[in-house]
C-alpha positions in Angstrom: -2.0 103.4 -3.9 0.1 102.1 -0.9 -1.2 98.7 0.5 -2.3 99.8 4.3 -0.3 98.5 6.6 -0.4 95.2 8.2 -3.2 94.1 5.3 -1.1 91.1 4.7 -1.0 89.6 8.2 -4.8 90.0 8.1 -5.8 87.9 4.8 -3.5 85.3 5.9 -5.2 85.3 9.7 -8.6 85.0 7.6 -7.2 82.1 5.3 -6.3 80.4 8.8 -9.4 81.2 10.7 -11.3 79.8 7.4 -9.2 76.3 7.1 -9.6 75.9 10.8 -13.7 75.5 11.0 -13.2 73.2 7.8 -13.2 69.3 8.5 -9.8 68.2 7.8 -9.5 65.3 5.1 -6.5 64.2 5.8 -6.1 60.5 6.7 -4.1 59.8 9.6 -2.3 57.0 7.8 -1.2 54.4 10.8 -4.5 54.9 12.3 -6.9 55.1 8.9 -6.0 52.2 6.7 -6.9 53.9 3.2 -9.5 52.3 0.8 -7.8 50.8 -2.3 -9.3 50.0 -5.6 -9.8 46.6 -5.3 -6.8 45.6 -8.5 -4.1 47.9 -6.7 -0.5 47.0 -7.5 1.4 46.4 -4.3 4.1 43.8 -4.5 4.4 40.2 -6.8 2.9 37.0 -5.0 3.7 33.6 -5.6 1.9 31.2 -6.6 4.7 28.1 -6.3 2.7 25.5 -7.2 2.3 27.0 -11.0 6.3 27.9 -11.4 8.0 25.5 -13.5 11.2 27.6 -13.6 11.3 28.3 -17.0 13.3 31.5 -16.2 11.1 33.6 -18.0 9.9 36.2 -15.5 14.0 36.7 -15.0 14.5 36.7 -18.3 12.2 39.6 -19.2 12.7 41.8 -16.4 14.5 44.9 -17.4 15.7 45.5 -13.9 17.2 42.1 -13.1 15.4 41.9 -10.0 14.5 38.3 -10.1 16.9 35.9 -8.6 15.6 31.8 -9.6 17.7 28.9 -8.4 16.7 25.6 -9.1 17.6 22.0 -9.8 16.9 18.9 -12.0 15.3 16.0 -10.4 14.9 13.1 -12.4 11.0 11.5 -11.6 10.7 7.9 -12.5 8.5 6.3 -15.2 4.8 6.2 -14.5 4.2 2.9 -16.0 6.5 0.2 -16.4 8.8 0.0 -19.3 8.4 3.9 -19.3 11.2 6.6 -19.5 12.5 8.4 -16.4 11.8 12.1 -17.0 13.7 15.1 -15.6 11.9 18.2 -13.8 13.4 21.3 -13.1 12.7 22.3 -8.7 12.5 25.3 -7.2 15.4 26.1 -4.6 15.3 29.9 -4.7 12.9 32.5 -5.8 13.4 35.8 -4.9 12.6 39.8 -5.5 14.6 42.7 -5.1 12.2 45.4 -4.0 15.1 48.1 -3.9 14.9 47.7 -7.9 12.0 46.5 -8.7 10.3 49.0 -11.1 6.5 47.6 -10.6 6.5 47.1 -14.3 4.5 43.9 -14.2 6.1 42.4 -17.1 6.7 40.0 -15.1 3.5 38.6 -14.3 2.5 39.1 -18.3 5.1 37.1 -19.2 4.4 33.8 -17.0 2.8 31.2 -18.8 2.0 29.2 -16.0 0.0 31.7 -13.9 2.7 31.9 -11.2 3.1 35.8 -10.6 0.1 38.0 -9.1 -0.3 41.4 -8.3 -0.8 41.7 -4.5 -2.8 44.6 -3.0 0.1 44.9 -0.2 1.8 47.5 0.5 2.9 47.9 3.5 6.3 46.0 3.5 8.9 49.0 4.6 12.2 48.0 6.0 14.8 50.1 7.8 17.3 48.5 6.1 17.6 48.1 2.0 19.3 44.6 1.8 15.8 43.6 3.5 13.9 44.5 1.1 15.1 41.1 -1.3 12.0 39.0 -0.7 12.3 35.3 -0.7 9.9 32.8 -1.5 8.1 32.6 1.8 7.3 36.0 2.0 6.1 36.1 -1.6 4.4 32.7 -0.9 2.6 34.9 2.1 1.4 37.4 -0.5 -0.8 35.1 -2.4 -3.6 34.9 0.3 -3.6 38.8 -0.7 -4.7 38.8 -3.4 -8.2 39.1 -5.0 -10.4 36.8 -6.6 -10.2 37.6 -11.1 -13.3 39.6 -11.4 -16.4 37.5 -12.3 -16.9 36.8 -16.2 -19.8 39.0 -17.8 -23.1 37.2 -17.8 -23.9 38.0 -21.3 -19.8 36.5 -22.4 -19.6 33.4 -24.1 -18.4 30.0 -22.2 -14.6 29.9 -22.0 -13.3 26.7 -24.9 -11.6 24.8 -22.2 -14.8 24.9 -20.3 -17.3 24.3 -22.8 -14.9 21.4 -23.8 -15.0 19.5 -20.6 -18.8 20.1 -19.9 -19.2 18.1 -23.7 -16.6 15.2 -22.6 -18.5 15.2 -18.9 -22.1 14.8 -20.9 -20.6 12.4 -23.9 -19.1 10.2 -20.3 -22.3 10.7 -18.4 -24.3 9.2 -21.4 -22.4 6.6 -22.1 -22.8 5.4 -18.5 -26.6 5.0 -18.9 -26.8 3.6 -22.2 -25.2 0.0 -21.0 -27.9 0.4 -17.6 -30.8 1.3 -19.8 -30.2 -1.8 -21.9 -30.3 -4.0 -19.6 -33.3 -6.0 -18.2 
């Protein structure tokens, strides 16, 4: 049985005529900012403050996209007769988004709490040697990113602190014992 002429044209026509009374749910991107899950992975923010550049973040990264530059500075004793000490201080931290994998091994890595996933993702550049990140933009990111999510009512206190709450009490009663004693 031959197909009747012009039978093709017509079942596309309907598919058109069909899609074309349907609402469209496509998001017009620029104009409709889409709704993200509120732990997205966008790019790394940094959290300066917590870096003690121990190197480990650059150290780990399997693309070598972390460049750390940094200097010793020696602090001076905090009471007399004390030792000076020596720090290490951040001169350079920066990313290379070009190879940056969005691994996060990074941020598992840093003991210090320094690296955070930010849910930003709008950081395009027309050129790719702008896409290495220094600390001020990454510094920029942290304001980005969202709040750890609450702890389960029913979970038990965290050690460090149910610790303090008990050295805040034992202080706290020790306070009143030498008030209550006295006349």
């Amino acid at each position: 049985m031959a197909p009747i002429p012009g039978s093709g044209l017509a079942k596309g026509l309907a598919v058109t005529l069909r899609t074309m009374t349907k609402k469209s749910v496509t998001a017009q991107y620029p104009d409709h900012q889409p709704h993200l899950p509120p732990r997205t992975r966008g790019v790394i923010g940094l959290f300066e403050e917590n870096c003690t550049v121990c190197m480990l973040c650059a150290r780990e990264c399997p693309d070598w996209c972390i460049y750390i530059d940094s200097h010793k500075e020696t602090v001076p004793a905090a009471a007399p007769g004390g030792r000076e000490r020596s720090r290490n201080v951040l001169d350079r931290f920066a990313i290379d988004f070009s190879l940056c994998m969005y691994c996060g091994i990074c941020i598992e890595v840093c003991p210090f709490d320094a690296l955070f996933w930010s849910p930003e993702f709008e950081y395009a550049e027309t050129d790719i040697r702008d896409l290495t990140h220094e600390r001020d933009k990454l510094r920029e990111w942290m304001w980005t990113v969202p709040a750890p999510p609450a702890l389960d009512p029913g979970a038990e206190e965290p050690k460090e602190i149910a610790a303090a709450r008990k050295t805040a009490e034992k202080l706290a009663a020790a306070q009143t014992q030498p008030e209550e004693g006295q006349p």
